[in-house]
KOLGU-4560 file (N, C-alpha, C; in nm, 3 decimals, padded with zeros to 5 digits):
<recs>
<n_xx: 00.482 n_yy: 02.740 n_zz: 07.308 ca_xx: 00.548 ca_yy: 02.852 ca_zz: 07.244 c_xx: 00.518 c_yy: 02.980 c_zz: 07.324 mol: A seq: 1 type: UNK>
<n_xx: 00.642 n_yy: 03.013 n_zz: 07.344 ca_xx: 00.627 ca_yy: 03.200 ca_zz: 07.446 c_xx: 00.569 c_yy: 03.255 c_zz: 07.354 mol: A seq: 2 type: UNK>
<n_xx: 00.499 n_yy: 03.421 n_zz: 07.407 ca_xx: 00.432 ca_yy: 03.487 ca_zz: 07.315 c_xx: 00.506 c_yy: 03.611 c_zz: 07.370 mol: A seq: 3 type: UNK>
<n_xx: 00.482 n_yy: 03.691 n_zz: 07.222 ca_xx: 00.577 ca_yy: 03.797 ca_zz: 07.226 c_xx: 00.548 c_yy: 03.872 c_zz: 07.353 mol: A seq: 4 type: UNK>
<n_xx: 00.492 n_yy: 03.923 n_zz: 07.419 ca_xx: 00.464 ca_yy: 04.002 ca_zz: 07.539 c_xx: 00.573 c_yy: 03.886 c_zz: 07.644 mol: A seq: 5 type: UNK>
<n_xx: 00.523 n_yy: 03.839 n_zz: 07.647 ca_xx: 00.619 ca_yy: 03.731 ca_zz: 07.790 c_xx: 00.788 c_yy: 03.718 c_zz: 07.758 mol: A seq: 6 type: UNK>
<n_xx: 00.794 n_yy: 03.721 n_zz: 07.594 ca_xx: 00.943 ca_yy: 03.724 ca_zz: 07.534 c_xx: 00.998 c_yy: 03.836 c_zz: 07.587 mol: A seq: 7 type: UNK>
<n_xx: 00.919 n_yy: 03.973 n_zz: 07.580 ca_xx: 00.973 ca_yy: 04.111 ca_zz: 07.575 c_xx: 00.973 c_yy: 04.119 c_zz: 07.731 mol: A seq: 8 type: UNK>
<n_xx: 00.956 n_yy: 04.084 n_zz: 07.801 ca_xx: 00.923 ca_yy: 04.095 ca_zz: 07.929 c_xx: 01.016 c_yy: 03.982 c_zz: 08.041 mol: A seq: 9 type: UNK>
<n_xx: 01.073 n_yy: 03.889 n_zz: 07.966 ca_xx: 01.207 ca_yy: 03.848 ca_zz: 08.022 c_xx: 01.297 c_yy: 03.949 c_zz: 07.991 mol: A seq: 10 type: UNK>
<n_xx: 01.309 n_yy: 03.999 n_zz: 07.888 ca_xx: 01.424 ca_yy: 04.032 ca_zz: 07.823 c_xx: 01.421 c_yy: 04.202 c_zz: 07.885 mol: A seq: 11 type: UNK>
<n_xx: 01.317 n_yy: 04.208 n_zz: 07.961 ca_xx: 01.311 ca_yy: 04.365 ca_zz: 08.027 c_xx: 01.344 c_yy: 04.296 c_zz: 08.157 mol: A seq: 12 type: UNK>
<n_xx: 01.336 n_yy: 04.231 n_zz: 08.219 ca_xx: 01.374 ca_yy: 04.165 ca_zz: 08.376 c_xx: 01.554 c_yy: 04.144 c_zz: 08.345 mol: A seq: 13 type: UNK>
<n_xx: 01.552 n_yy: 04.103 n_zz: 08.282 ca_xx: 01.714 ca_yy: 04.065 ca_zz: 08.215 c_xx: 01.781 c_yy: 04.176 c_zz: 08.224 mol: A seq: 14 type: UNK>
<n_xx: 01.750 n_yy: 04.286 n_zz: 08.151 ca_xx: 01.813 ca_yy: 04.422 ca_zz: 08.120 c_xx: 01.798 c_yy: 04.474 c_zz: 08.308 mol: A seq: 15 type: UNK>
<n_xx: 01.716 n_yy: 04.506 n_zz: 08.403 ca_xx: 01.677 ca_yy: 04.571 ca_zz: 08.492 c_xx: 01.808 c_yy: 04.456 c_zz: 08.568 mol: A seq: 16 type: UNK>
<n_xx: 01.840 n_yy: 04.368 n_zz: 08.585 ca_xx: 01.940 ca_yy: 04.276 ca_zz: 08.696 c_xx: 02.064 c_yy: 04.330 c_zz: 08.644 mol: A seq: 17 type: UNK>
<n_xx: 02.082 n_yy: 04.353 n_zz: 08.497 ca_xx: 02.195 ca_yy: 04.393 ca_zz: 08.431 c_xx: 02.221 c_yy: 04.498 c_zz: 08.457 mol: A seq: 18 type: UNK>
<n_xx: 02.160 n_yy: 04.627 n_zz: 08.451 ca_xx: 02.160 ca_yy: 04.727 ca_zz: 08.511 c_xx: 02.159 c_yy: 04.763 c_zz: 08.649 mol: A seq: 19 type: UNK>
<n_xx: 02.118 n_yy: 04.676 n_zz: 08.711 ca_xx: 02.163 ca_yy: 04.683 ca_zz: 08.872 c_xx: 02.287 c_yy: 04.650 c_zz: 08.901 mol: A seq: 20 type: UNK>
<n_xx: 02.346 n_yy: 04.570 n_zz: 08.835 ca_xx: 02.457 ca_yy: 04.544 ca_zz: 08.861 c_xx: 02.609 c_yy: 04.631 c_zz: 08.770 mol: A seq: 21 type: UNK>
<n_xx: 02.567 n_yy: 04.700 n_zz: 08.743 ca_xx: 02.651 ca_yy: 04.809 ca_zz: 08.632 c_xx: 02.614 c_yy: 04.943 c_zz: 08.658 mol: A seq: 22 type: UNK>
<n_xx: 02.670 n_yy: 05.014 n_zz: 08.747 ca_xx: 02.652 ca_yy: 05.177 ca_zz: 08.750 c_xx: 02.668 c_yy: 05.261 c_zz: 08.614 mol: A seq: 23 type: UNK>
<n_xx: 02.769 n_yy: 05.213 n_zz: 08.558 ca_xx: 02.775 ca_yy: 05.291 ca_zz: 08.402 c_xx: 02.620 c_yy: 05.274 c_zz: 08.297 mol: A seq: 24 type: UNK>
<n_xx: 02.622 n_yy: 05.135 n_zz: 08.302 ca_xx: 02.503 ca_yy: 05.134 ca_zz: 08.236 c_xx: 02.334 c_yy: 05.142 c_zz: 08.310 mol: A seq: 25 type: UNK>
<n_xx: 02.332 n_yy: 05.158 n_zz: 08.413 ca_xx: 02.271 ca_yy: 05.252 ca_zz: 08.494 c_xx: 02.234 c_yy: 05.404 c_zz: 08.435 mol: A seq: 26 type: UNK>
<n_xx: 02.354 n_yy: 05.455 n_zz: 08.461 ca_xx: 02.353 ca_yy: 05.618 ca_zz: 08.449 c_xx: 02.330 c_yy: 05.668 c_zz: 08.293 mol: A seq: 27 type: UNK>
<n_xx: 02.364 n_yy: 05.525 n_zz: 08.189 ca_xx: 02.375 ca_yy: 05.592 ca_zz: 08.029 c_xx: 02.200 c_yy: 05.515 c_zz: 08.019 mol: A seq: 28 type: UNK>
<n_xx: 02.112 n_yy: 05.440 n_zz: 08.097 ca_xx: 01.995 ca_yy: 05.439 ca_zz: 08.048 c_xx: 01.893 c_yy: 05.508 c_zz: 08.118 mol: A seq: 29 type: UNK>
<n_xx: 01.930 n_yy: 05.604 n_zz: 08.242 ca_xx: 01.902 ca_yy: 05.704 ca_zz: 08.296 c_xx: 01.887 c_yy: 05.856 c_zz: 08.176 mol: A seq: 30 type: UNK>
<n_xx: 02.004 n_yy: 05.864 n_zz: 08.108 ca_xx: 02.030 ca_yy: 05.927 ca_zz: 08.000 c_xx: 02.002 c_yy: 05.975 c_zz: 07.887 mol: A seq: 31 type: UNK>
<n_xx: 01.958 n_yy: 05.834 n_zz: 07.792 ca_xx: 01.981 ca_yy: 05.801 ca_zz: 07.663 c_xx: 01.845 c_yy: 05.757 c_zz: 07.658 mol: A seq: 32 type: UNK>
<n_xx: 01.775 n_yy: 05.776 n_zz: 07.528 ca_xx: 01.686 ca_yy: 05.724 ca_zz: 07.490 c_xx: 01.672 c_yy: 05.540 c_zz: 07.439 mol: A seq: 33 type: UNK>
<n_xx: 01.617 n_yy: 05.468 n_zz: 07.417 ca_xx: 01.624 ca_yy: 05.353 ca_zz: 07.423 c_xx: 01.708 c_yy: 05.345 c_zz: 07.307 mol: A seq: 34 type: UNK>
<n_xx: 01.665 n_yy: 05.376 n_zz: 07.166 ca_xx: 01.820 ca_yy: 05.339 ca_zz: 07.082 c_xx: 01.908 c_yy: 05.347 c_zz: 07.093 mol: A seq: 35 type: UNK>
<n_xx: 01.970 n_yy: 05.466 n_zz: 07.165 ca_xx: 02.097 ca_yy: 05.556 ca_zz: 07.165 c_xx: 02.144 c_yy: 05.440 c_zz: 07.260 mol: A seq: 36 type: UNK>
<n_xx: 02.084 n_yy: 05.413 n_zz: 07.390 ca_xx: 02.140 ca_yy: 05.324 ca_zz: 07.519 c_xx: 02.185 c_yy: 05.193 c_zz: 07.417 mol: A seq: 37 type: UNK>
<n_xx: 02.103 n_yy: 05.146 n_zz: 07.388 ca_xx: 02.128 ca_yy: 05.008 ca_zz: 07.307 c_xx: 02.298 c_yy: 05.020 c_zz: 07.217 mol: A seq: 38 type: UNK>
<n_xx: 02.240 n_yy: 05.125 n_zz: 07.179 ca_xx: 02.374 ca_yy: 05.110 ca_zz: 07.091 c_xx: 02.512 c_yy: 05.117 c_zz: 07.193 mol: A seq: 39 type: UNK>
<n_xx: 02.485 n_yy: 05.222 n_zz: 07.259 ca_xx: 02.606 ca_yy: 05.271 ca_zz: 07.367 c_xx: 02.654 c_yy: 05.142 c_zz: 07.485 mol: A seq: 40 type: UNK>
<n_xx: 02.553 n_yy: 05.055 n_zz: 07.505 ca_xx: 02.524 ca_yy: 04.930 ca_zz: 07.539 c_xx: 02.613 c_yy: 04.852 c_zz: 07.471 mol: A seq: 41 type: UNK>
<n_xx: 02.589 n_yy: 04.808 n_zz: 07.349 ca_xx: 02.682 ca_yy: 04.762 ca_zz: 07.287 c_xx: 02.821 c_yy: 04.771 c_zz: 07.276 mol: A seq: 42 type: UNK>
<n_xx: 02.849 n_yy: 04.914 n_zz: 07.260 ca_xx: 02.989 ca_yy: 04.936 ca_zz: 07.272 c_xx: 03.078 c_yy: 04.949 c_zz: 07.397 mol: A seq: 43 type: UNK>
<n_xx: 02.962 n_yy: 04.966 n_zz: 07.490 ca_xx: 03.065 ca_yy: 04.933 ca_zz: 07.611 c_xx: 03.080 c_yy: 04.766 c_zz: 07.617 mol: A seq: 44 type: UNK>
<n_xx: 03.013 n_yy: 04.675 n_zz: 07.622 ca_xx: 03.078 ca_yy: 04.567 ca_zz: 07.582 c_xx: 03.162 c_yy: 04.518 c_zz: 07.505 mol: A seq: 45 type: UNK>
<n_xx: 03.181 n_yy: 04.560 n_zz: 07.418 ca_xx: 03.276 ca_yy: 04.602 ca_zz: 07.296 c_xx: 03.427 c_yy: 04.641 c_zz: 07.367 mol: A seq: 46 type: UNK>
<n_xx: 03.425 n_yy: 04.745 n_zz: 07.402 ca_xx: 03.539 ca_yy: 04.808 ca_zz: 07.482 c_xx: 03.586 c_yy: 04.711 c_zz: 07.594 mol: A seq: 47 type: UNK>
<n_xx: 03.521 n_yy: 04.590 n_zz: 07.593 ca_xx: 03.597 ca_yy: 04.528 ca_zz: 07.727 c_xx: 03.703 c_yy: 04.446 c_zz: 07.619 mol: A seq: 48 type: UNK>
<n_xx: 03.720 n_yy: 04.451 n_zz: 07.457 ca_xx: 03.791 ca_yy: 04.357 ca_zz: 07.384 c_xx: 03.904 c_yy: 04.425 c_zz: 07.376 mol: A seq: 49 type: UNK>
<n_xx: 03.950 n_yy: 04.543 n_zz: 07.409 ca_xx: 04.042 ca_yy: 04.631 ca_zz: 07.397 c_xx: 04.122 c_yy: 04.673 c_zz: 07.499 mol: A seq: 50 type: UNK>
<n_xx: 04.278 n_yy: 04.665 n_zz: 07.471 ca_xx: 04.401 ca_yy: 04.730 ca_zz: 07.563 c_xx: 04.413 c_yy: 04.930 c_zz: 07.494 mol: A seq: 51 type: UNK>
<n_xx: 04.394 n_yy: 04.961 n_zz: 07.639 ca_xx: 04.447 ca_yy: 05.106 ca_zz: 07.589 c_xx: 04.627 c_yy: 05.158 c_zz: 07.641 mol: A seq: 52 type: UNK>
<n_xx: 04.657 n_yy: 05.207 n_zz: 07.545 ca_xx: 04.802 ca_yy: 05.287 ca_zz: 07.649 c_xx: 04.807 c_yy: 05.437 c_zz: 07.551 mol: A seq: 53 type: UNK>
<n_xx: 04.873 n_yy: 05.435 n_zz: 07.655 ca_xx: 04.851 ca_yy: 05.663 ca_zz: 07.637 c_xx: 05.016 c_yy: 05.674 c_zz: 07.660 mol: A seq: 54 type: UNK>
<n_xx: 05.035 n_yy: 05.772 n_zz: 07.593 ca_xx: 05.117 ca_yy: 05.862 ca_zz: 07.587 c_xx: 05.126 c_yy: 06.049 c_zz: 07.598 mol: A seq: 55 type: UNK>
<n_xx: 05.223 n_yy: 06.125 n_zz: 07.595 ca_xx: 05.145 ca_yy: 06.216 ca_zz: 07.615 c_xx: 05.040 c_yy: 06.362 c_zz: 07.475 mol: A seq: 56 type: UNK>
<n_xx: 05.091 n_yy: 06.276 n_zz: 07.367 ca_xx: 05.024 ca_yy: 06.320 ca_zz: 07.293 c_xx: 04.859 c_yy: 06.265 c_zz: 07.193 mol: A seq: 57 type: UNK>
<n_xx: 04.894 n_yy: 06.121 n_zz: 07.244 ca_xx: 04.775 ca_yy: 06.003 ca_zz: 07.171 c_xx: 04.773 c_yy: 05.970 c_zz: 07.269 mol: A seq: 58 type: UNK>
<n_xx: 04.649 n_yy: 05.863 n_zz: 07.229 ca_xx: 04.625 ca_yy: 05.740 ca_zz: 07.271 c_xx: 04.589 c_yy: 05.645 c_zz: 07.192 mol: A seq: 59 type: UNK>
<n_xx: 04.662 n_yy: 05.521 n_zz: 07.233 ca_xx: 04.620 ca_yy: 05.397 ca_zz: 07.098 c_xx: 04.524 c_yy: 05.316 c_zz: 07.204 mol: A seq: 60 type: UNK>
<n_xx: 04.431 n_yy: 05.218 n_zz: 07.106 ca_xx: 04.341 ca_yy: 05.144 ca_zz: 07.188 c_xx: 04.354 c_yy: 05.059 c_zz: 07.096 mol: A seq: 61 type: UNK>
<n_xx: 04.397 n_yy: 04.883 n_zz: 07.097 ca_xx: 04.423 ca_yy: 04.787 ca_zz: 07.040 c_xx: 04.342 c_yy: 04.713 c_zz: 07.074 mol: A seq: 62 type: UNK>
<n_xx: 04.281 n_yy: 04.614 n_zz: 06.969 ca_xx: 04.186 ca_yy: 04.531 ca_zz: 06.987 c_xx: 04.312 c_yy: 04.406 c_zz: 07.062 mol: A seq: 63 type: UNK>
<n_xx: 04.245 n_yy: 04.297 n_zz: 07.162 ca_xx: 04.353 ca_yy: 04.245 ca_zz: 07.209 c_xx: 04.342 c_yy: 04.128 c_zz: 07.122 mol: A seq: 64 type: UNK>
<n_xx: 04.243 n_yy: 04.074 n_zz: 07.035 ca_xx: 04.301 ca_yy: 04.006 ca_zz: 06.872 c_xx: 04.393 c_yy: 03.994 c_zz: 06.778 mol: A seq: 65 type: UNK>
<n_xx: 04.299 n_yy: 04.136 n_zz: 06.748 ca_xx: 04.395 ca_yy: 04.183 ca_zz: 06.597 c_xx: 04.474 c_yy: 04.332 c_zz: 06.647 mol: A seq: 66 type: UNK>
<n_xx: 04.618 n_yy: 04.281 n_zz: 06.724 ca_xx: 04.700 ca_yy: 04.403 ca_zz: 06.769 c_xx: 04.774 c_yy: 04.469 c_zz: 06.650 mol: A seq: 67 type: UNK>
<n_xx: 04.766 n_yy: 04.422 n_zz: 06.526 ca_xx: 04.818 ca_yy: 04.462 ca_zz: 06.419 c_xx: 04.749 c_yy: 04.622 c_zz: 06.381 mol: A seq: 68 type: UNK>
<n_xx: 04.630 n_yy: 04.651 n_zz: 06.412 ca_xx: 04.573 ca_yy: 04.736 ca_zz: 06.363 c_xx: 04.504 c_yy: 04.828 c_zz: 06.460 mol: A seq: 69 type: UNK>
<n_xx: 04.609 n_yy: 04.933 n_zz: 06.569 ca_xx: 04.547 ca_yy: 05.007 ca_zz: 06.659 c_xx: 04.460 c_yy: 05.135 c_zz: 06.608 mol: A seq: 70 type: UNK>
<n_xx: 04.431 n_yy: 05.188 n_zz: 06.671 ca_xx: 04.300 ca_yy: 05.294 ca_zz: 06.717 c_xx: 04.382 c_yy: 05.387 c_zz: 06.751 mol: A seq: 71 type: UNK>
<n_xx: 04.422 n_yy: 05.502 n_zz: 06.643 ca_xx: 04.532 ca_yy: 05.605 ca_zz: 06.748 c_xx: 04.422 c_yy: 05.738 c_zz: 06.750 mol: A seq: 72 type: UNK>
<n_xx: 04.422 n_yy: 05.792 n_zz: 06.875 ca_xx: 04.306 ca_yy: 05.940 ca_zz: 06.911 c_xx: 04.397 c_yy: 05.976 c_zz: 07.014 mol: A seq: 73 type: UNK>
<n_xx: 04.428 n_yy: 06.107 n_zz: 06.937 ca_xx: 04.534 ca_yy: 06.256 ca_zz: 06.975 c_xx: 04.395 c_yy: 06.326 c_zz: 07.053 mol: A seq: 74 type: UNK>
<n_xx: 04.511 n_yy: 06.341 n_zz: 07.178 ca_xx: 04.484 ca_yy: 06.409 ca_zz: 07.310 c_xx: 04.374 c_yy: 06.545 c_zz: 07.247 mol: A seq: 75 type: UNK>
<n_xx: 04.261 n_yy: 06.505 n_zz: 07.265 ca_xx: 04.177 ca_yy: 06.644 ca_zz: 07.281 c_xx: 04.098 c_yy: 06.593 c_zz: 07.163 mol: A seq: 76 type: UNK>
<n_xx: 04.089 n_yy: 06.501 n_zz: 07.075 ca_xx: 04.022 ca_yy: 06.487 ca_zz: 06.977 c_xx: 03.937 c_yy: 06.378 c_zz: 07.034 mol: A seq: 77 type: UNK>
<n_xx: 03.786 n_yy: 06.380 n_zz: 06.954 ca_xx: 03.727 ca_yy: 06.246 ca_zz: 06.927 c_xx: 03.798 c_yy: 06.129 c_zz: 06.838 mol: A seq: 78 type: UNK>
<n_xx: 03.749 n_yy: 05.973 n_zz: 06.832 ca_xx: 03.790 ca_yy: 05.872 ca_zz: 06.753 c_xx: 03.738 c_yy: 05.889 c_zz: 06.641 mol: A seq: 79 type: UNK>
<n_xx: 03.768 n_yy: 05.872 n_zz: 06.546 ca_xx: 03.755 ca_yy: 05.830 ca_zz: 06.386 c_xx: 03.690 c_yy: 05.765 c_zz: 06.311 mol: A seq: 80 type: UNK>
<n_xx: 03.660 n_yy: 05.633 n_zz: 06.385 ca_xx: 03.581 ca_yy: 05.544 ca_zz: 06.362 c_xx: 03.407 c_yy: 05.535 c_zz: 06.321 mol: A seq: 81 type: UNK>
<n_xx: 03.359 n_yy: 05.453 n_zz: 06.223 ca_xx: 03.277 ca_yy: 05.482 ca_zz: 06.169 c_xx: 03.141 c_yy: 05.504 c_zz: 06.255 mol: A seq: 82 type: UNK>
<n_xx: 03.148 n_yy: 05.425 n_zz: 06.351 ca_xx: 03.041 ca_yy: 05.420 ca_zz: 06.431 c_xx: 02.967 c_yy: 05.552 c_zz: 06.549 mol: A seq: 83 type: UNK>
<n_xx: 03.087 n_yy: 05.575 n_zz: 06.583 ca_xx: 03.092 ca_yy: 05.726 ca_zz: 06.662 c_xx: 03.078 c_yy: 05.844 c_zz: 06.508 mol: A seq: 84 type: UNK>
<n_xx: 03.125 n_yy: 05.813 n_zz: 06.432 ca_xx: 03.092 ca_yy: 05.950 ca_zz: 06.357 c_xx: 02.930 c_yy: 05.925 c_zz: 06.307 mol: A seq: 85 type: UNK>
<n_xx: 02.876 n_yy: 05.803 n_zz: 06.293 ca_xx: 02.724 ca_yy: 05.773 ca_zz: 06.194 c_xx: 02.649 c_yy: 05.784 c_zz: 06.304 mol: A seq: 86 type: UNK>
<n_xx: 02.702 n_yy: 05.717 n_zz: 06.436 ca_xx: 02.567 ca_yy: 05.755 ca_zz: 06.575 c_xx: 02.595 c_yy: 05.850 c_zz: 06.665 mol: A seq: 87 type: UNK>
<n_xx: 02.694 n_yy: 05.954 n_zz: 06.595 ca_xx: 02.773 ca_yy: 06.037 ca_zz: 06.759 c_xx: 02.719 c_yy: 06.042 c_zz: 06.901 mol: A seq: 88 type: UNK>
<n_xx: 02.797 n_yy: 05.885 n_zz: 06.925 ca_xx: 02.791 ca_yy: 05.855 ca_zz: 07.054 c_xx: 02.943 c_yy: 05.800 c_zz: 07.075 mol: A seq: 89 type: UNK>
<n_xx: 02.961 n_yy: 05.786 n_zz: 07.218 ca_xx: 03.089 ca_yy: 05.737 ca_zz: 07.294 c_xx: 03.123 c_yy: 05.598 c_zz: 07.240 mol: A seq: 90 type: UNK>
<n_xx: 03.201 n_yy: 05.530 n_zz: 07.128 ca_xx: 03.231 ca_yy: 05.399 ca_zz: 07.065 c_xx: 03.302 c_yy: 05.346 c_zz: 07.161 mol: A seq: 91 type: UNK>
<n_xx: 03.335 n_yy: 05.257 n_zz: 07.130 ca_xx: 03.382 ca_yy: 05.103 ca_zz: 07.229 c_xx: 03.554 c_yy: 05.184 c_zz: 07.232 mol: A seq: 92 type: UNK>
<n_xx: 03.637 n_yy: 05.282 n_zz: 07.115 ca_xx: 03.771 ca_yy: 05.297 ca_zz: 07.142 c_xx: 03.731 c_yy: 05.396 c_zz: 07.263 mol: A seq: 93 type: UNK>
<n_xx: 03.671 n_yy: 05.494 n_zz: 07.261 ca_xx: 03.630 ca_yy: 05.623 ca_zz: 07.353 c_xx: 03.572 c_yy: 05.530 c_zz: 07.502 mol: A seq: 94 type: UNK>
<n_xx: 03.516 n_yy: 05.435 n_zz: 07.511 ca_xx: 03.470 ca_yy: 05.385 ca_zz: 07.621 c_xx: 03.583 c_yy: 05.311 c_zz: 07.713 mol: A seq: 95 type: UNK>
<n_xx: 03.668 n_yy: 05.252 n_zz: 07.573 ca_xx: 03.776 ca_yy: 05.234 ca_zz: 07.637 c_xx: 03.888 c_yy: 05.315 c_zz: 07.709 mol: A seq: 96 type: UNK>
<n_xx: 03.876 n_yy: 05.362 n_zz: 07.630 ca_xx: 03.968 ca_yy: 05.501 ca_zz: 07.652 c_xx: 03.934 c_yy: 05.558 c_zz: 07.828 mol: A seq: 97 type: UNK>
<n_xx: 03.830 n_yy: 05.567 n_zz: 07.849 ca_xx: 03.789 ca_yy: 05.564 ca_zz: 07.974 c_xx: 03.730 c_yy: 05.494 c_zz: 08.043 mol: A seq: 98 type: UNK>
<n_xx: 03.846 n_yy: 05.368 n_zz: 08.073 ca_xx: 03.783 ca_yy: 05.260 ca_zz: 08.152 c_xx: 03.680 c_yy: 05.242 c_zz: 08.151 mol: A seq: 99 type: UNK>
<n_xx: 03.591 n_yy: 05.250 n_zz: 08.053 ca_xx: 03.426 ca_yy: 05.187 ca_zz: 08.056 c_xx: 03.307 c_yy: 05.291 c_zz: 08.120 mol: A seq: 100 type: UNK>
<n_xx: 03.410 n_yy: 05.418 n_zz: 08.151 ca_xx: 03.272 ca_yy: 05.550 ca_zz: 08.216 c_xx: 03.214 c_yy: 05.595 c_zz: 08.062 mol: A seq: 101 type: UNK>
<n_xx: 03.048 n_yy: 05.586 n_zz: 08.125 ca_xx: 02.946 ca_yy: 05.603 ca_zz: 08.042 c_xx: 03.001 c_yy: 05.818 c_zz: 08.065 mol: A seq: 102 type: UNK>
<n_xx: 02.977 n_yy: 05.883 n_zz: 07.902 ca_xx: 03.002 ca_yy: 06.063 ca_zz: 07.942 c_xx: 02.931 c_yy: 06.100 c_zz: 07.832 mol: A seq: 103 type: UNK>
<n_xx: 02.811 n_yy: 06.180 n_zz: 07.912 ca_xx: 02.721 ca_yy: 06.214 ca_zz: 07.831 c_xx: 02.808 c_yy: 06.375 c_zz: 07.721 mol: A seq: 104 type: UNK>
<n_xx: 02.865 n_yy: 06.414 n_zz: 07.794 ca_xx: 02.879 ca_yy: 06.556 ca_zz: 07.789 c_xx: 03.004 c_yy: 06.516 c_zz: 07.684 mol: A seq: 105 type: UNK>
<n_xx: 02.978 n_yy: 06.573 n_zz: 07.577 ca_xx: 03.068 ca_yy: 06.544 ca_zz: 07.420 c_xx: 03.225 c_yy: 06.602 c_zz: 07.470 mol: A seq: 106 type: UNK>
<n_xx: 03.264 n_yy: 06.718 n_zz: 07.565 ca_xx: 03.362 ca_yy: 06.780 ca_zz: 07.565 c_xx: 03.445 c_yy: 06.649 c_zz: 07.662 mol: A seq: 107 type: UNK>
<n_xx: 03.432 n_yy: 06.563 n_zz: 07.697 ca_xx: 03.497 ca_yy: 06.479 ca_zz: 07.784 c_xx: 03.659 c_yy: 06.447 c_zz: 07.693 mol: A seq: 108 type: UNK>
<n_xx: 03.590 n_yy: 06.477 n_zz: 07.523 ca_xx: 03.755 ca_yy: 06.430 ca_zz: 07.499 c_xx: 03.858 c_yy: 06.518 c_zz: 07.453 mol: A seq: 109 type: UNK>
<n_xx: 03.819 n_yy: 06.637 n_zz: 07.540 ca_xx: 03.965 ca_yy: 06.746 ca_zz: 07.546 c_xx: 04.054 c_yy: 06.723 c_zz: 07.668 mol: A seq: 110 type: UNK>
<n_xx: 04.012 n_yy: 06.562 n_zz: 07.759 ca_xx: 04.119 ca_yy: 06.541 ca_zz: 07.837 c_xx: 04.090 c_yy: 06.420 c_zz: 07.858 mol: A seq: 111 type: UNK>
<n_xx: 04.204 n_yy: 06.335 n_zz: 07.872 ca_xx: 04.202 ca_yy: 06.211 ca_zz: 07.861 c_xx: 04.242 c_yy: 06.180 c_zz: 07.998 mol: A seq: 112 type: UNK>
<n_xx: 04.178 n_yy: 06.069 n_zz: 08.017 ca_xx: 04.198 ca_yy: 06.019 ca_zz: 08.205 c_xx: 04.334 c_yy: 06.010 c_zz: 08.268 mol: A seq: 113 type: UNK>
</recs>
């Protein structure tokens, strides 16, 4: 049986290869404190489940599942969604929204890519 030190300590070798190989998540655990990354972590994986298309006043971001039920965020606003408003951080529609760039700086969504 592994013991917790040797458990936590793959799983930190794991994260460090993962991060070498991902500049975004690089630069957001350069950033972010360990919860905040984790979570933001999450949702950029998240955001790889999603089609975005823009127009020039929105943008919808559709889960590529359930296309019945898009994600609409008007040009200059943040998303809606529960997760970005309870951890205000960048959610999986906002990550999508920009091809997967990690943005620390909150004003990123008065212009859309």
């Amino acid at each position: 049986e592994k013991s917790e030190h040797k458990l936590k300590t793959e799983v930190d070798i794991k994260r460090c290869d993962e991060l070498k190989k991902n500049q975004q998540l690089c630069e957001a655990k350069l950033k972010l404190d360990m919860k905040p990354f984790d979570l933001w972590r999450d949702e950029y994986y998240q955001s790889k489940n999603y089609i975005v298309t823009e127009s020039q006043t929105e943008t919808k971001v559709v889960h590529k599942l359930y296309s019945d039920s898009p994600r609409t965020i008007s040009i200059g606003c943040r998303c809606g969604c529960r997760m970005r408003k309870q951890h205000d951080i960048q959610c999986r529609h906002e990550i999508a929204m920009r091809n997967g760039l990690f943005c620390l700086d909150l004003k990123w969504c008065s212009t859309h890519p």
